[in-house]
C-alpha positions as CSV (number, residue, x, y, z in Angstrom):
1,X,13.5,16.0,4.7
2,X,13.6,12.7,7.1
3,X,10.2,13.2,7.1
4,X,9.9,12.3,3.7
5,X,12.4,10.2,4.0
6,X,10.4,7.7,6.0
7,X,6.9,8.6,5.6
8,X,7.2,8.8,1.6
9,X,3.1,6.8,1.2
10,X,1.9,9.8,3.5
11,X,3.5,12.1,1.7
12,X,2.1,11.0,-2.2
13,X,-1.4,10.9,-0.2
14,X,-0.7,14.4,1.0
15,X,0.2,15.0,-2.7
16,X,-3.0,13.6,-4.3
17,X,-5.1,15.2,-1.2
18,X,-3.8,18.6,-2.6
19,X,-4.3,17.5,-6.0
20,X,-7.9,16.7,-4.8
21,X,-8.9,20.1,-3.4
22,X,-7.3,22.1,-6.4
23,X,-9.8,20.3,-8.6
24,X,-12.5,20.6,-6.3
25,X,-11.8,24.5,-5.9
26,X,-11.7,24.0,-9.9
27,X,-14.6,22.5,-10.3
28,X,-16.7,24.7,-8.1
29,X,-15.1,27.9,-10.3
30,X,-16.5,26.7,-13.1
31,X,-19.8,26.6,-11.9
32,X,-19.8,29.8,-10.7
33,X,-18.6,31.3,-14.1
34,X,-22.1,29.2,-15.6
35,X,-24.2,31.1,-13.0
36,X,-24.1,29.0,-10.2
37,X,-24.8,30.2,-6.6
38,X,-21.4,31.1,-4.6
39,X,-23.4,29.1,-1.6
40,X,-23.3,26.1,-4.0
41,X,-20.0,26.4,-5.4
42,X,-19.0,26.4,-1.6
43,X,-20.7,23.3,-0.6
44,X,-18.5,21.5,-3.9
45,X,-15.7,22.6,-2.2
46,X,-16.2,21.4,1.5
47,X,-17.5,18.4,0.1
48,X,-14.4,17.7,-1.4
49,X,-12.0,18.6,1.3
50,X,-14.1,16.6,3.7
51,X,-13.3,13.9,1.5
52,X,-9.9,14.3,0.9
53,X,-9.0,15.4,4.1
54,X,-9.6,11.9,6.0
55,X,-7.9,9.6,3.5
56,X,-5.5,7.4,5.6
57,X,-2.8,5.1,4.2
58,X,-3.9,1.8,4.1
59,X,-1.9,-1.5,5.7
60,X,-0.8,-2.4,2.3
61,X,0.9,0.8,2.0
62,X,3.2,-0.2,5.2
63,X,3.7,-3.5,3.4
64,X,5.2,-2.2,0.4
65,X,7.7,-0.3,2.6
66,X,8.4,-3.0,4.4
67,X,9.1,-4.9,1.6
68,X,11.0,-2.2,-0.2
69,X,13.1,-1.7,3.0
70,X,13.7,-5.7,3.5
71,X,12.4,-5.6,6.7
72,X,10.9,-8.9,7.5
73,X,9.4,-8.0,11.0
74,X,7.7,-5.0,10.2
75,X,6.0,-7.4,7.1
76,X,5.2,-10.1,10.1
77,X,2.8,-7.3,11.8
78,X,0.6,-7.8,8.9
79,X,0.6,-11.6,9.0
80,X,-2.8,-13.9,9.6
81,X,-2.6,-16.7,12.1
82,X,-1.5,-18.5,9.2
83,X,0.3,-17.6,5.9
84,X,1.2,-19.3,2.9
85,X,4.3,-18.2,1.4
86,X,5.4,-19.4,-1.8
87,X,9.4,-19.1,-2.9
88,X,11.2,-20.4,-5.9
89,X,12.2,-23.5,-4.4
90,X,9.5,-24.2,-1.3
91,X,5.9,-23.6,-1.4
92,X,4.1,-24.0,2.1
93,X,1.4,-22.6,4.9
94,X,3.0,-21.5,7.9
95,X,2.2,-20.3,11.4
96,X,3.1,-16.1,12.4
97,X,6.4,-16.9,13.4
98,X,7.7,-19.3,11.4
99,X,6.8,-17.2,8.2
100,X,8.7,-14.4,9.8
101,X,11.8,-16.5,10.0
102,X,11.6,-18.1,6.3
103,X,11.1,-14.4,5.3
104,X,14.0,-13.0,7.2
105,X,15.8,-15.6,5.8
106,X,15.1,-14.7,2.4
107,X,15.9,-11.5,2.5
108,X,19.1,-11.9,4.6
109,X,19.7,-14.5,1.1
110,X,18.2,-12.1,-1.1
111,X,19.2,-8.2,0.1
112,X,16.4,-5.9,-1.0
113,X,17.5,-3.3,-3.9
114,X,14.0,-2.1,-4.8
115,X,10.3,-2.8,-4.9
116,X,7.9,-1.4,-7.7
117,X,4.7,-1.8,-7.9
118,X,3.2,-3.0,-10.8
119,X,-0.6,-3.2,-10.0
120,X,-2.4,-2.2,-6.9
121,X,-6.3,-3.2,-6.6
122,X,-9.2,-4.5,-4.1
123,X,-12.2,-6.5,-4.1
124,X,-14.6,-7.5,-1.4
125,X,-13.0,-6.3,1.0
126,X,-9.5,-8.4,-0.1
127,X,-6.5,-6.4,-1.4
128,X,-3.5,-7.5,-3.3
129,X,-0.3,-5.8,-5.2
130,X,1.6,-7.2,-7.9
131,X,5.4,-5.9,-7.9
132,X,8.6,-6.9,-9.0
133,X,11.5,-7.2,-6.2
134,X,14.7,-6.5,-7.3
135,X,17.6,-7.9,-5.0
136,X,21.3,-8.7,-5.7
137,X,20.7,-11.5,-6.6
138,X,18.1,-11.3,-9.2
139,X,14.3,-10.2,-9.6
140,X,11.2,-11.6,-8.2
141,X,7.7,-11.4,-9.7
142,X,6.2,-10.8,-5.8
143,X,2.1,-10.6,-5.1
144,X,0.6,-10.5,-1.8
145,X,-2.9,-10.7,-0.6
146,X,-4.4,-9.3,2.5
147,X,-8.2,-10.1,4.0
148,X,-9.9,-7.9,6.1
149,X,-10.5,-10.0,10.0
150,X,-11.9,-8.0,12.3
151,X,-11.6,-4.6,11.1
152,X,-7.9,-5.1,10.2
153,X,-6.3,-6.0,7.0
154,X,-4.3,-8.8,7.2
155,X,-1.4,-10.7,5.3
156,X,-2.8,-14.1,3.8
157,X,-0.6,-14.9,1.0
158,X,2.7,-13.8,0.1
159,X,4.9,-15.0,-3.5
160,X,8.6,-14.5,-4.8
161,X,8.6,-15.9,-8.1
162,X,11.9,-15.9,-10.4
């Protein structure tokens, strides 16, 4: 169960690969029943495990759950050279470190109840997510942007809006 616990993303990937190969094994039954070759119906299948069966989390998965969890280092991993971070009072571009520390200091300010993602998405090799941050204090409207340098995804632009 600590598994789970702590490796929840895998675990929902896990999920969906399952999913995955039940509709590929599906999918190939039903092309057997409209006479389809069984050689066929078991290429389908392999295709689709093959497929499945490699899908990795991405970085923005461990950035959700560091953000869900509060924990500003593990968040810092992610960060560019440089990262603009924009909070309900200050709005600035700072180095690696110093964004770490402003966002330790926020959530230390603001302890982390729950993060729910609202929208998820990519483009051009960019990702973002679009949550909403609940802490004891109150809720924040949070989106973060990551850019793919060097084969790696990394954490551009990060907002807590009231």
């Amino acid at each position: 169960m600590n598994c789970i616990q702590y490796r929840w993303p895998y675990y929902v990937i896990y999920r969906r690969r399952y999913c995955l190969l039940l509709f590929g094994t599906l999918l190939a039954n039903f092309f057997i029943r409209k006479s389809m070759h069984m050689k066929h119906s078991l290429i389908i299948s392999v295709l689709f495990f093959l497929i499945t069966a490699f899908a990795v989390p991405t970085n923005i998965t461990d950035v959700i759950r560091s953000i869900n969890n509060g924990d500003a280092s593990a968040v810092a991993n992610y960060f560019d050279n440089s990262v603009e971070i924009v909070l309900p009072n200050t709005s600035s571009t700072y180095s690696k470190s110093q964004a770490e520390m402003i966002l330790r200091d926020f959530f230390s300010n603001n302890p982390v109840q729950s993060f729910r993602v609202l929208h998820q998405g990519e483009k051009g090799g960019s990702e973002y997510c679009i949550g909403t941050l609940e802490t004891k204090t109150s809720k924040f409207r949070t989106t973060f942007f990551m850019k793919s340098k060097g084969g790696k995804q990394l954490l551009q632009e990060i907002r807590f809006e009231n």
